[in-house]
KEPAVO-187680 format. One record per residue: x, y, z of N, C-alpha, C, CB in turn. Coordinates in steps of 0.001 Angstrom, whole numbers, plus 500000, padded with zeros to 6 digits. Each point is the difference from the previous one (the first is absolute). Glycine has a CB too. Layout:
N
XYZXYZXYZXYZ;...
//
This chain:
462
113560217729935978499690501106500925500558501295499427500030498435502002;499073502622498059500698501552499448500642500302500627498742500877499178;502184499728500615501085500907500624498991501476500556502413498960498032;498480501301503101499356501181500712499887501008499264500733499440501839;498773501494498301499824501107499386501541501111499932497171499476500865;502823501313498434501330500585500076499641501082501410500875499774496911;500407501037503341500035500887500881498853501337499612502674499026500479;496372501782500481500011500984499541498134499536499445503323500772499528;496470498517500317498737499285499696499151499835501126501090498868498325;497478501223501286499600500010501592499664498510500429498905502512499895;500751497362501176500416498799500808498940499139499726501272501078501831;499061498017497774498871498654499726499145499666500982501500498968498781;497308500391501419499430499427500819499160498665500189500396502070500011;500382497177500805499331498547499636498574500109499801501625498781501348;497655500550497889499021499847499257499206501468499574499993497550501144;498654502517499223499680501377499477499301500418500935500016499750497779;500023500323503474499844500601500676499696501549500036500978498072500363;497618502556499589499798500790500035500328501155501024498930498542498729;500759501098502297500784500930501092501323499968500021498376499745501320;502662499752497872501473500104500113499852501018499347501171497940500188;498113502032498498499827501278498832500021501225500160498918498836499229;500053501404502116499438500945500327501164500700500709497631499004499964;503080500329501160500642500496500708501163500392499072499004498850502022;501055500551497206501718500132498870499513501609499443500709496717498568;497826503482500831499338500823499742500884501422500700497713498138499747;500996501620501439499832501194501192501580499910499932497454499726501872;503391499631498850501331500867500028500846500118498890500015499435502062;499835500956496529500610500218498885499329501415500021500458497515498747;498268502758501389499247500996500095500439501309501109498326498038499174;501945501234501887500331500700501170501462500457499993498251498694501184;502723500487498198501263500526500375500603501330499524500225497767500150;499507502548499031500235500759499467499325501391500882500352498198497849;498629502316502441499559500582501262500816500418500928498485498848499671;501720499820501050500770500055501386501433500045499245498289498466501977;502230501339497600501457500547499705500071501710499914500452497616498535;498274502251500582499947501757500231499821500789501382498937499765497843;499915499514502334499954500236501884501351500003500508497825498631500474;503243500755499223500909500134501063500923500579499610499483498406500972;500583501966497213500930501276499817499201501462500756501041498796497346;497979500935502649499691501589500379499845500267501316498903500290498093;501377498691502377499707500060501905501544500123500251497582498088500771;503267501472498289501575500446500428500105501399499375501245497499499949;498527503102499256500190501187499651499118500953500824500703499118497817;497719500088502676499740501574501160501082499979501101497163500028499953;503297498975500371500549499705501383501137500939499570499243497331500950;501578503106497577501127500467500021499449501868500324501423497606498137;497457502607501295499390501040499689499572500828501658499159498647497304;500621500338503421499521499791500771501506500747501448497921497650498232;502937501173500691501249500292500906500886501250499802500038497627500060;499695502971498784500582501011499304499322500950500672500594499063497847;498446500786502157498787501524501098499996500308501217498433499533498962;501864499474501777500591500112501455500898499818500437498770499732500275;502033499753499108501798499573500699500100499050500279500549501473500937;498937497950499571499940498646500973499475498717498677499006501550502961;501930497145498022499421499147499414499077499319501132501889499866498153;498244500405502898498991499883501387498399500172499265501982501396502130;498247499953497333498335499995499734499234499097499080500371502161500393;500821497613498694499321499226499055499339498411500206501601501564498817;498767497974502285499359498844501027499121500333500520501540499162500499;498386502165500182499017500302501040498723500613499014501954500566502236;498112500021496023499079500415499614499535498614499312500671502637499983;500282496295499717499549498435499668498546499380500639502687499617499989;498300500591501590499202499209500546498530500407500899502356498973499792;497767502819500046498596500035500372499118499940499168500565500984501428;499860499115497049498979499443498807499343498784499892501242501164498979;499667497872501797499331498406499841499111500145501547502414498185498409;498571502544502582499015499900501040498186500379499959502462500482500976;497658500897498047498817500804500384498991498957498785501219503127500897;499705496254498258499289499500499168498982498447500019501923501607499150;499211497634502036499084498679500165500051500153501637500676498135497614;500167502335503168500306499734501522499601500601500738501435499407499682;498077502161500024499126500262501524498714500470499983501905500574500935;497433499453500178498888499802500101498984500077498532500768500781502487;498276498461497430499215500352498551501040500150498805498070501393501300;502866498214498821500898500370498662499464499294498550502198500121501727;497957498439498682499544499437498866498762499772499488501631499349500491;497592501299500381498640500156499333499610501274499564499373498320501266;501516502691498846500168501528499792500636499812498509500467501090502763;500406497995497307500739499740498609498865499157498804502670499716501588;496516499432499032498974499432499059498817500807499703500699497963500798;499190503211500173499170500945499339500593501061499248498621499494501622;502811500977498292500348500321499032500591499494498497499855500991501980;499954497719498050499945498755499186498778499881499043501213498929501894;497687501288498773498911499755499184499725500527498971499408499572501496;500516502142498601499949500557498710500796499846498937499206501183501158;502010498702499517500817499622499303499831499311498518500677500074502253;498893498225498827500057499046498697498574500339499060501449497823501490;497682503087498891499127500035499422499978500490498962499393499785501519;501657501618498491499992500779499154501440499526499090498425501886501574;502536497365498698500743499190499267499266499291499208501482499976501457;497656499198498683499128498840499322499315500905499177499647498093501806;500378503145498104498765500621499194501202500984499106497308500043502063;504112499935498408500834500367498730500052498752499485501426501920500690;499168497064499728500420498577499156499034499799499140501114498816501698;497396501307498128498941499816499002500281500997498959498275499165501623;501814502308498055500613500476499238500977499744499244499167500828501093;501934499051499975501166499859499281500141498379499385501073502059501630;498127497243498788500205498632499129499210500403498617500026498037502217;498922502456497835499838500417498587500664501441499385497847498623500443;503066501648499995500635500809499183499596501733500089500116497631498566;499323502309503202499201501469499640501106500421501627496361499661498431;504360501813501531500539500360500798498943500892500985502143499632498432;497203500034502317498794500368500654500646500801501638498274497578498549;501910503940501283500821500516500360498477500662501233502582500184497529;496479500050501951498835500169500934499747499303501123499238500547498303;501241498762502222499690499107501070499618500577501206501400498625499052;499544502771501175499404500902501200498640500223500010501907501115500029;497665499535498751498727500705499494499266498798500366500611501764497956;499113497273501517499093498567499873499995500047501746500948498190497266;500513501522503256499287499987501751499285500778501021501499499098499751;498685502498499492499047500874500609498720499794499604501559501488500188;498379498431498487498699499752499555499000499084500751501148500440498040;499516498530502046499170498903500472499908500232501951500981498101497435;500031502575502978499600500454501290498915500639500239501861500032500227;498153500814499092498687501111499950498489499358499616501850501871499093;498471497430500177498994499014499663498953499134501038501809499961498303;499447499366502141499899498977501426499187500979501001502605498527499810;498106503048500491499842500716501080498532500415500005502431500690500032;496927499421498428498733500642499392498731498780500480501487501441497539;499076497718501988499073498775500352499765498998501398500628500140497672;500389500408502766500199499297501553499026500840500725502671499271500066;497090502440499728499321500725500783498667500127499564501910500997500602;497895498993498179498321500121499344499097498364500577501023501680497074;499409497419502730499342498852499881500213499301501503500353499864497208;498646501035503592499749499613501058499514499034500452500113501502499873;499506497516501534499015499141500066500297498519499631498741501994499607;501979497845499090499893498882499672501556499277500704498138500733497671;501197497337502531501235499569500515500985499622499129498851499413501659;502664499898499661501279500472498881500043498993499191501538501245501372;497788497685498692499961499163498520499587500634498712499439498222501358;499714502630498696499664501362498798500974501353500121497264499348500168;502961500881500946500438501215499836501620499752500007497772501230501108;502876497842499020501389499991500132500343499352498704500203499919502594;499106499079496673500367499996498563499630501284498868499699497467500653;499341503116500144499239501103498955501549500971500089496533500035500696;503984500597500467501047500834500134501003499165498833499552500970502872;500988498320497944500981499372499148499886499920498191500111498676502391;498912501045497055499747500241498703499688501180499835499469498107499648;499901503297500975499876501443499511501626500057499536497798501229501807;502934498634499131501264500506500248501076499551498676499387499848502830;500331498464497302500961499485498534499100500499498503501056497329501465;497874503078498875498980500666498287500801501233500222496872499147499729;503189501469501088500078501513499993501612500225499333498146500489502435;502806498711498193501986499388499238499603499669498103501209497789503015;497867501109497503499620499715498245499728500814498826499176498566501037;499770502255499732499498501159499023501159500774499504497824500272501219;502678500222499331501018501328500739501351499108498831499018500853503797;500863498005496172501105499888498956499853499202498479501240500099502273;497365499876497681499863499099498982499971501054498869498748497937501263;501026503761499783499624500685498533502086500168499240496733502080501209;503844498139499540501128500453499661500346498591498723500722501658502791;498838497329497589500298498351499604499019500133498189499909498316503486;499183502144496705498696500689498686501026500561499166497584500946501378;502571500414498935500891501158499558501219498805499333499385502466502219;501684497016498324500627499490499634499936499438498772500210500115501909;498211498951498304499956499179498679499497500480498850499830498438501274;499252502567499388499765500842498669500580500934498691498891499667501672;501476501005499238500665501049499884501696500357500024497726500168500796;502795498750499357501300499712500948500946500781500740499837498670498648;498807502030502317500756500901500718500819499702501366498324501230498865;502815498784500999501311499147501110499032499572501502502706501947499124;497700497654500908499110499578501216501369500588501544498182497081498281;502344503102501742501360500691500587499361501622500307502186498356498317;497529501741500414499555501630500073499015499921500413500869500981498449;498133498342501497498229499936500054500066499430501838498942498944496608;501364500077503551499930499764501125500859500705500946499230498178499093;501496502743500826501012501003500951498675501482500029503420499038498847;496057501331500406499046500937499722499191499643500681500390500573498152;498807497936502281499231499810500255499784499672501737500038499652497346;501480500130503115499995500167501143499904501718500557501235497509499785;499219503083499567499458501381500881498654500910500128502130500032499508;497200498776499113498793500534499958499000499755501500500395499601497181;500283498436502934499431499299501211500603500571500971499548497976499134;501494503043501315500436500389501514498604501185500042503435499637500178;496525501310498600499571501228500640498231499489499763502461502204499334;497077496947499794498646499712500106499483499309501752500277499551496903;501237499886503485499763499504501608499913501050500956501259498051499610;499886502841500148499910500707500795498866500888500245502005499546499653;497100500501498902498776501560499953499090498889500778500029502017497155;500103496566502663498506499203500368500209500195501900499752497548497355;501497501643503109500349499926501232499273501817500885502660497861498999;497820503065499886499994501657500775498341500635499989502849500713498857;496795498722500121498438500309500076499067499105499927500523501662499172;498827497653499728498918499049500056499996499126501047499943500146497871;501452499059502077500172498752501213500442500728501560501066498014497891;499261503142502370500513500251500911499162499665501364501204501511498393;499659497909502445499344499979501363499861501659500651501167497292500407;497330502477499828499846502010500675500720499769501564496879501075498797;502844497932502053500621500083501388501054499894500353498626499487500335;501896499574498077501643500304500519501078501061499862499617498080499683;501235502143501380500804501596500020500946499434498967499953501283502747;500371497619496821501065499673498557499185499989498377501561498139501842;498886501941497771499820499703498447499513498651499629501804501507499632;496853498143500396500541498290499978498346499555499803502665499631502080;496623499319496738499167499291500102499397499600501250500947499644498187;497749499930501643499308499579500925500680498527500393497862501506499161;501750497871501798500708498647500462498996499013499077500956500643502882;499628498361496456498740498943499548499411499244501179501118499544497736;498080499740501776498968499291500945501100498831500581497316500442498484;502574499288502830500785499471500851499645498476499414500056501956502192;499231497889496952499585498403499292500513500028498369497445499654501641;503335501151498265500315500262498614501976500010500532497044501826498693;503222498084502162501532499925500625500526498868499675499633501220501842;501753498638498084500771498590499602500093499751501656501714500348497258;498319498461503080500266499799501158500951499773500535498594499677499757;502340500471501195501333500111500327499884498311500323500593502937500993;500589496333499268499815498864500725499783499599501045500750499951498903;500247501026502094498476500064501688498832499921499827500864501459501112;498519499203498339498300500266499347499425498310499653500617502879498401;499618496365501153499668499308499363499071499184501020501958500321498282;498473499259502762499342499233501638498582500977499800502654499489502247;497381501557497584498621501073500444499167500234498862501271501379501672;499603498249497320499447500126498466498507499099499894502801500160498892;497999498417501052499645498892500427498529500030500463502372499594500485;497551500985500561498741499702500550499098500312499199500636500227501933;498841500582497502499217499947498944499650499129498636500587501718501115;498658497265499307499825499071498989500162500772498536498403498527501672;501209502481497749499995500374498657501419500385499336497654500732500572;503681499247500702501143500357500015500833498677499904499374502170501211;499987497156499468500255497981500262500088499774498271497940498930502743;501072501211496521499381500123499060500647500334498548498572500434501869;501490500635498300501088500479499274501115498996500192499272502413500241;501478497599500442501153499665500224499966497952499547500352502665502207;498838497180497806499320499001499536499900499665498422498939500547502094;500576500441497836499512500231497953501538499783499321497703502493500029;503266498530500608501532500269499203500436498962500512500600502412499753;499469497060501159500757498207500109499686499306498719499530499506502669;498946500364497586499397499045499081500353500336498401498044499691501863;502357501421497765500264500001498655501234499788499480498414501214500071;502176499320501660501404499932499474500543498282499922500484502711501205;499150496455499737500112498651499598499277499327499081500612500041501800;498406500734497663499041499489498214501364500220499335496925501163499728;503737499932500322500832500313498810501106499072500072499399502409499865;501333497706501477500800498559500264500256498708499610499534500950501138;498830498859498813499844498499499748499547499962498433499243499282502665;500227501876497043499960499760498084501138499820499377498339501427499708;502816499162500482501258499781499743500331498761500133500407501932500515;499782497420500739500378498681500375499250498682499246500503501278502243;498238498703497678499277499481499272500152499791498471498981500736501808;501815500282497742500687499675498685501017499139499770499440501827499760;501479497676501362500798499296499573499746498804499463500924501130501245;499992498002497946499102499213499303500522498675501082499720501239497004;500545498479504389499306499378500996498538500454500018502129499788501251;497418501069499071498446500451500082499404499318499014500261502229500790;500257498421498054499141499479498933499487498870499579500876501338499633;499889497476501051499954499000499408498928499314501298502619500084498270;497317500626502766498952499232501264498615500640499891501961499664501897;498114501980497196499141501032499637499670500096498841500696500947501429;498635497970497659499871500204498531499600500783499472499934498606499991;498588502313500668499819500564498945499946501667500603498758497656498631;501005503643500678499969500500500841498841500922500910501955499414498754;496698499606501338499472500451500729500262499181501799498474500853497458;502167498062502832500799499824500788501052500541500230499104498692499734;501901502257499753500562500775500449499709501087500651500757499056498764;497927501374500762499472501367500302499432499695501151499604500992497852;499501497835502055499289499712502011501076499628500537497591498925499981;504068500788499460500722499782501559500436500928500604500657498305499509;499658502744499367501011501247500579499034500865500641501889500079498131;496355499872501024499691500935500857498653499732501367501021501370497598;499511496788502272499568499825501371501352499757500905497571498966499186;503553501261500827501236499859500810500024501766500589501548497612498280;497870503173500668499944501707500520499210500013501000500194501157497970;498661498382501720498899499754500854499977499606501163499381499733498443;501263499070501604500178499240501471500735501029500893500248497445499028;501192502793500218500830501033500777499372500945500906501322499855498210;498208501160500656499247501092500096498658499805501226500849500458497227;498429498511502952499107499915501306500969499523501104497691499375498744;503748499851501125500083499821501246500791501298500621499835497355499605;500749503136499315500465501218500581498769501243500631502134499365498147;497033500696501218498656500782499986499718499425502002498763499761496328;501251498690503889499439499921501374501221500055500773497879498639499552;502954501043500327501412499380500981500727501047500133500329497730499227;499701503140499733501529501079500469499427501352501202501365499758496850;497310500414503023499958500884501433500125499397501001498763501302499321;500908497305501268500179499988501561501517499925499893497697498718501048;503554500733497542500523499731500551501595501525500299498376497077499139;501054503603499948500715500905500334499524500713501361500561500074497544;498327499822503232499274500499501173501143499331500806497135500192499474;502831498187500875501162499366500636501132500392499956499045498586499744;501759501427498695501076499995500058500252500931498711500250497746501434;500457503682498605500736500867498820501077500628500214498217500357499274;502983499288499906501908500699500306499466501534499733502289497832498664;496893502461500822500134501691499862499013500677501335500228499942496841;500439500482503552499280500315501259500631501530500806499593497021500229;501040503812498919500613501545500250498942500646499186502806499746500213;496448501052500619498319500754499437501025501387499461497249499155502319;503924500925497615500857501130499505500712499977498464500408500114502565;499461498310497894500698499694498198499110499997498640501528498342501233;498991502737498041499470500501498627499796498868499090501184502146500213;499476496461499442500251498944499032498037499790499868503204498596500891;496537501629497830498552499573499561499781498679499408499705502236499602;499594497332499618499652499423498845500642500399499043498223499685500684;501582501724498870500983500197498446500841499167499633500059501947500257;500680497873500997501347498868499496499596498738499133501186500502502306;497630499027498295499681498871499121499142499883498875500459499309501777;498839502159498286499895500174498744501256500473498933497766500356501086;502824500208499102501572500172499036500134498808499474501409501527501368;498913497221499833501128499036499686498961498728498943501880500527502870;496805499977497358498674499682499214500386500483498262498110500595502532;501799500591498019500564500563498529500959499567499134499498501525500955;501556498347499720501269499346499461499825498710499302501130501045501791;497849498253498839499950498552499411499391500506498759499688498224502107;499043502541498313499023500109498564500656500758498749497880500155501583;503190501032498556500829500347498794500410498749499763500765502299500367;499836497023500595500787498709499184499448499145498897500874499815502045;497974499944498574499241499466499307499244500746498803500058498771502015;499702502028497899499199501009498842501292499689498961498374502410501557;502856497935498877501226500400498990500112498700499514501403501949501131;498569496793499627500941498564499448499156499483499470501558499419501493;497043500098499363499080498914499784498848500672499340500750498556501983;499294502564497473498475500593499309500378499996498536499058501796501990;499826498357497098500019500512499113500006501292499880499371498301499668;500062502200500827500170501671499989501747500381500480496934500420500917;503947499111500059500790500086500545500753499609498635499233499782502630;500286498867496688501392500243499010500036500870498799500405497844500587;498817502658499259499218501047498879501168501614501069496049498384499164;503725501755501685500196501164500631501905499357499868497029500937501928;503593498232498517501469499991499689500290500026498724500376498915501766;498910500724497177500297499776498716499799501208499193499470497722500331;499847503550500005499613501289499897501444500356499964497562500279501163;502732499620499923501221500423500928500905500031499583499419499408501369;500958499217498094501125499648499319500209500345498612499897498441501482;499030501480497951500155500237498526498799500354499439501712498508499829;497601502793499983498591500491499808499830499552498418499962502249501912;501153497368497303499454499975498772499877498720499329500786502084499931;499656496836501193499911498568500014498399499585500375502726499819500744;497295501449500635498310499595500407499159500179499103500167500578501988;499636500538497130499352500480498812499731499304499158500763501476500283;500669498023499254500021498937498769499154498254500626502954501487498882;496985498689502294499294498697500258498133500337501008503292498605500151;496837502542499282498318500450500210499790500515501320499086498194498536;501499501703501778500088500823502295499230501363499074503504499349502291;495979501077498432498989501271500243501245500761501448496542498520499279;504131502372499879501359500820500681499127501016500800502137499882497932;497261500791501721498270501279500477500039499231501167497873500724497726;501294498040502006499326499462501637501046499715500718497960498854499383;503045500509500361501495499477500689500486501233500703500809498221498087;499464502923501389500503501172500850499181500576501064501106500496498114;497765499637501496499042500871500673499785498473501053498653502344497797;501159496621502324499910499077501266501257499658500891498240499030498652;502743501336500638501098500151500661500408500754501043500195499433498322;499282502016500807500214501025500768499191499964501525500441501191497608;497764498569502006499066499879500775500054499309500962499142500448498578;501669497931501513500268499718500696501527500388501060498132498788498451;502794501388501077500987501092500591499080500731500902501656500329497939;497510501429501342499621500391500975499075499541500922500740501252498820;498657497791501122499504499020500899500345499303501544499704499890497733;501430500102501969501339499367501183500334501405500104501255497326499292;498968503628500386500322501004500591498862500752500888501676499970498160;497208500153501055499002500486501039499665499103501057499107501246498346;501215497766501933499411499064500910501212500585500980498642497589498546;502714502110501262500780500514500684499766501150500803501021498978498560;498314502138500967499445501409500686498716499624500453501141501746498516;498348497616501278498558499421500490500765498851501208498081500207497193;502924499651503202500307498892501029501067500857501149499787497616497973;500572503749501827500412500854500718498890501046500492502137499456498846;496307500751500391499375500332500631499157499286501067500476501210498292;499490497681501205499061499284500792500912498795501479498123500219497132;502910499942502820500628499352501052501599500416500454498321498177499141;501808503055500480500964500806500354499586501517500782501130498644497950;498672501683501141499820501633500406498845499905501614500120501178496635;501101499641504211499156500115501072498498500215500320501947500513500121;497258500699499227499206500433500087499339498698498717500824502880501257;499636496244498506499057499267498998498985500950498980500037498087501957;501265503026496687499325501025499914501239500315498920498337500585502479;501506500275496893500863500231499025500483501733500193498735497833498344;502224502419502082500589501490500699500422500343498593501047499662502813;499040501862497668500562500641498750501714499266499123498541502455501523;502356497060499665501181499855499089499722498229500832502110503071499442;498056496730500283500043498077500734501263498939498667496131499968501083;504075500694497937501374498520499149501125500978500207498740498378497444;502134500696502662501106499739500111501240500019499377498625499341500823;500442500500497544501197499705499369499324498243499117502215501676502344;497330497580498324500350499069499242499220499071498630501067500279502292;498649500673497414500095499928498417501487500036499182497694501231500296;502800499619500108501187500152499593501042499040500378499263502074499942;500324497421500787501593499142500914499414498892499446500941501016502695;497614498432496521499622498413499722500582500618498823497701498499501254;502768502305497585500592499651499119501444499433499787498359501345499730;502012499111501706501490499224500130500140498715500643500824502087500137;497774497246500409499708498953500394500024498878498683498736501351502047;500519499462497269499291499030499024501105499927499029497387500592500286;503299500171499241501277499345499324501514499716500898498847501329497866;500683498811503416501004498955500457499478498534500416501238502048500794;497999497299499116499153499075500383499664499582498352499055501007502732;501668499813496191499585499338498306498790499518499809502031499218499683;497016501816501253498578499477499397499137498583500430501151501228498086;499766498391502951499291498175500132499824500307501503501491497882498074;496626501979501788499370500277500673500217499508501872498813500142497352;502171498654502295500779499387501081501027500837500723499645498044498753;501290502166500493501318501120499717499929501387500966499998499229497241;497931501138502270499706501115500738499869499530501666498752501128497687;500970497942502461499350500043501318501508500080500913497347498397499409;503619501465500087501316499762500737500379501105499980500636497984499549;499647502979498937500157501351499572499179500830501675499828499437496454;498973500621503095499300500717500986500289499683501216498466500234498677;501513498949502015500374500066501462501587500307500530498009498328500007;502898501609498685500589500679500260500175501761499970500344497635499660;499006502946499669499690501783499709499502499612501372499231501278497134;499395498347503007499646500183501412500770499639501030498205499815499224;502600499382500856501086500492501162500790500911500281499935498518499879;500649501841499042500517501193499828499457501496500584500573498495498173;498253501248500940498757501206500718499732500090501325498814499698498242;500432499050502053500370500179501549501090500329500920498732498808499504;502765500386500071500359499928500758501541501492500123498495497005499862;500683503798499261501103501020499541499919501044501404499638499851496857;499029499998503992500235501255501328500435499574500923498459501160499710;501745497835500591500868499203501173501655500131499291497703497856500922;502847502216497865500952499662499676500564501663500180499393497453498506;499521503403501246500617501680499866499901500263501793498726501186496971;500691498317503734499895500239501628501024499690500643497979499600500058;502542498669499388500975499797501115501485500450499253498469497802501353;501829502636497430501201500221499637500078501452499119500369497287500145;498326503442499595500559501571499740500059499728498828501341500938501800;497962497774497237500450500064498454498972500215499630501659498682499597;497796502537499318498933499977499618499612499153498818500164501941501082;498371497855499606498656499049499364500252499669498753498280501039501162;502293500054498140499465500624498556501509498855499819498400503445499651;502255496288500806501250498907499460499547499082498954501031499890502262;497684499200499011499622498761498950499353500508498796499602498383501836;500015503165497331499509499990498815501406499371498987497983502224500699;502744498585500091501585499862498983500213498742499981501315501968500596;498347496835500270500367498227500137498844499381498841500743499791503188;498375501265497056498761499452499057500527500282498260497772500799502180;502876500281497874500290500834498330501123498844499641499735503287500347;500984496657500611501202499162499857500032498450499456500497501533501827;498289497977498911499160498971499424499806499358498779499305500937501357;499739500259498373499429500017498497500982500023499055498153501148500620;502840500350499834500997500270498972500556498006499860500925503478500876;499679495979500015500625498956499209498843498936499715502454500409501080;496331499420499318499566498854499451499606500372498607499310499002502192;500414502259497615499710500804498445501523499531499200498288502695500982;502803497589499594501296499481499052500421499059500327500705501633499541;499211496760500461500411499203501138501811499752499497497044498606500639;503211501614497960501082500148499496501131500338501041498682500551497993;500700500527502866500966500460500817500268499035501452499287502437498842;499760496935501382499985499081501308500403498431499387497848501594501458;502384498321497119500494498726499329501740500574500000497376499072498162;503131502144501811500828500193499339500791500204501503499004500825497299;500191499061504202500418500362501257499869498550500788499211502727499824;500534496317499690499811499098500074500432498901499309498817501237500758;501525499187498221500957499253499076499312498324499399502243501451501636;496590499326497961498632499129500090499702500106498228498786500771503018;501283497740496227499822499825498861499000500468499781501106498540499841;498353502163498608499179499983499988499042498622498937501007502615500983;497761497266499268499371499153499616498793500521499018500900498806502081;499140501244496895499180500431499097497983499311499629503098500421499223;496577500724501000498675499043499888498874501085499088500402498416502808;498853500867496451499533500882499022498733501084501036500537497826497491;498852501428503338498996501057500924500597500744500545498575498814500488;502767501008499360500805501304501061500543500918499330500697498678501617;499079501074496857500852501430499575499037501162499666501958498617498894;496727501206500905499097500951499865500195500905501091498510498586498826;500484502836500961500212500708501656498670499618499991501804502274500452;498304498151500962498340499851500405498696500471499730501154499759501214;499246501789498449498818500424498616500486500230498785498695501114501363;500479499322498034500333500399498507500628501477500122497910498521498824;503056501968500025500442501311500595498829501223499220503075499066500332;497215501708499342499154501261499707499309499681498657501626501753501238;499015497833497422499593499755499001499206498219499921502017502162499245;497725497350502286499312498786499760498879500475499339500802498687501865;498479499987497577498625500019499238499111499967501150500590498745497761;
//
């Protein structure tokens, strides 16, 4: 029998159990994060305490942050709609930055693709939302794509920084929005600044909505089609294991199971899910904002995962990343690798602005100033979350709590909002040096060759 492993080694696991892996994974991944999280939530609290006197407040500005954030009314679905963009536009830095491109445009890409969404939601009248709600949704992620594939071109051509190119290129996209929003697109009846409303069949649907959605067989329908593919894709995966394989010889039996198992799904959901949400649905506040987006995001998340781990293109795009002159020397086409990188990045970013026009913004309409900011705040997502598309979805709902829950926290205790940017800087600052939260923690370090690279290449990359 072997002797145990020494101290300091990570922890064995009877047999090979894949989900032990995973979880050993996810929290090796995660800790480091939340340690930071909780150096910097003790240092606002000191910052916090230093600004008002009191250590009274620093409880009372605690706890209306968690309050406003999951506990009162609509909180936590106020927090998952400020969640969404979030991970969207995280998932669309992490594609960059796994290949090695610091894709600093992300704002630009989400206006872009808003405006996009806003252009096509109002022209393409008439048709139903099985056409017109995928048609929006793709104007919107082409319009992110475009908008960054050229900066991603430039790069490979020419090797003009993409830092510089894509920072240029967001102000081109504020004021090209703003001239479209003020004249061509402008609504004439409205007394604000602000696009026409898209077609009320081109809208993401909130989750109240969904009972009323419903009734319309072509909406049944839809909702039908994306089941059905999404369990084709499910079951193509599963079907590979080599249990499958061996009951599934060849593979045109694989292909009629997975994509008659989509199939089946997909009609019973198509007949069964309207009466039964008519009977019985938990979302039932005609006030609460929480859409679909959400599940398209957390959609997303799987599919970076998958593009990055399980594709060929995905390993071509990390291997760029890592070492452009390894890819070269083994024939990768670096041209197409950047420029699809990029394209897809702004892709997830325009969809992101294409998912705040179409199931956020009141007027279902794109106003003269409508972001926020978060383009900017998914770059501190996405390298605190190290890029794993998982990482983000935790990353993000936490910013979005924060976000949300920062006006309840400045109401009931007098601390201003603007605190949690400093919890957010504070953040980054240590998960960017973790040296310092190893050295506060008194936490070995563990050397690993994927961890000593940075996450892009610096100025003189190839």
């Amino acid at each position: 029998m072997s002797k145990a492993t020494s101290s300091g080694a990570k922890p064995s696991f009877s047999g090979s159990s894949l989900l032990q892996t995973a979880v050993w994974r996810a929290l090796n991944l995660l800790s480091m994060p939340a340690l930071a999280l909780l150096v910097a939530l003790v240092l606002g609290a000191i910052v916090i305490w230093i600004t008002s006197g009191s250590l009274l407040t620093v409880g009372e500005a605690y706890a209306g942050l968690v309050r406003g954030a999951f506990f009162k009314q609509r909180a936590l679905s106020e927090t998952l709609v400020a969640t969404t963009p979030y991970i969207l536009l995280s998932l669309a830095l992490a594609v960059s930055f796994k290949t090695g491109l610091f894709n600093i445009g992300a704002e630009g890409q989400f206006y872009l693709g808003a405006i996009c969404a806003a252009w096509v939601g109002q022209i393409t009248t008439g048709l139903p939302a099985i056409i017109h709600l995928p048609l929006t949704l793709a104007a919107g992620a082409l319009g992110g794509a475009i908008w960054a594939a050229i900066p991603g071109y430039l790069k490979a051509k020419t090797g003009a920084h993409e830092v510089i190119s894509t920072m240029m290129m967001n102000y081109l996209a504020f004021r090209l929005t703003e001239y479209l929003i003020s004249w061509p697109l402008k609504d004439p009846l409205a007394t604000a600044i602000q696009t026409r409303s898209v077609s009320p069949e081109a809208e993401l649907w909130t989750l109240a909505s969904i009972p009323e959605r419903l009734k319309d067989p072509l909406n049944a329908l839809l909702v039908g089609i994306v089941i059905a593919i999404l369990i084709a894709i499910i079951a193509r995966e599963v079907f590979k294991s080599p249990r499958w394989r061996e009951r599934l010889k060849s593979n045109v039996q694989r292909r009629i199971a997975y994509l008659g198992a989509g199939l089946i799904v997909g009609v019973v959901t198509f007949a069964a899910l309207p009466p039964l949400t008519r009977l019985w649905w938990p979302f039932q506040d005609q006030y609460d904002r929480l859409h679909i987006g959400l599940f398209m995001a957390l959609a997303a998340a799987v599919g970076v995962w998958w593009l990055l781990w399980k594709t060929t293109i995905g390993f071509e795009l990390r291997t760029v990343g890592a070492n452009p002159n390894a890819a070269r020397y083994a024939g990768m086409n670096i041209t197409r690798n950047i420029v699809v990188a990029m394209a897809v990045s702004g892709a997830l970013a325009g969809l992101a602005g294409t998912v705040e026009v179409l199931g956020v913004s009141l007027c279902r309409c794109l106003p003269l100033f409508f972001s926020s900011g978060y383009g900017w705040d998914s770059i501190a997502i996405a390298l605190v979350a190290k890029n794993s598309p998982f990482g983000i979805l935790i990353a993000s709902l936490l910013f979005g709590a924060m976000r949300n829950g920062a006006d309840l926290m400045e109401l009931l205790s007098g601390v201003s909002k603007y605190v949690i940017s400093v919890i957010q800087a504070l953040m980054l600052l240590f998960v960017a040096a973790p040296g310092i939260v190893r050295w506060l923690f008194r936490i070995k370090a563990e050397r690993k060759a994927e961890d000593e690279g940075p996450v892009v290449r610096g100025w003189g990359g190839g």
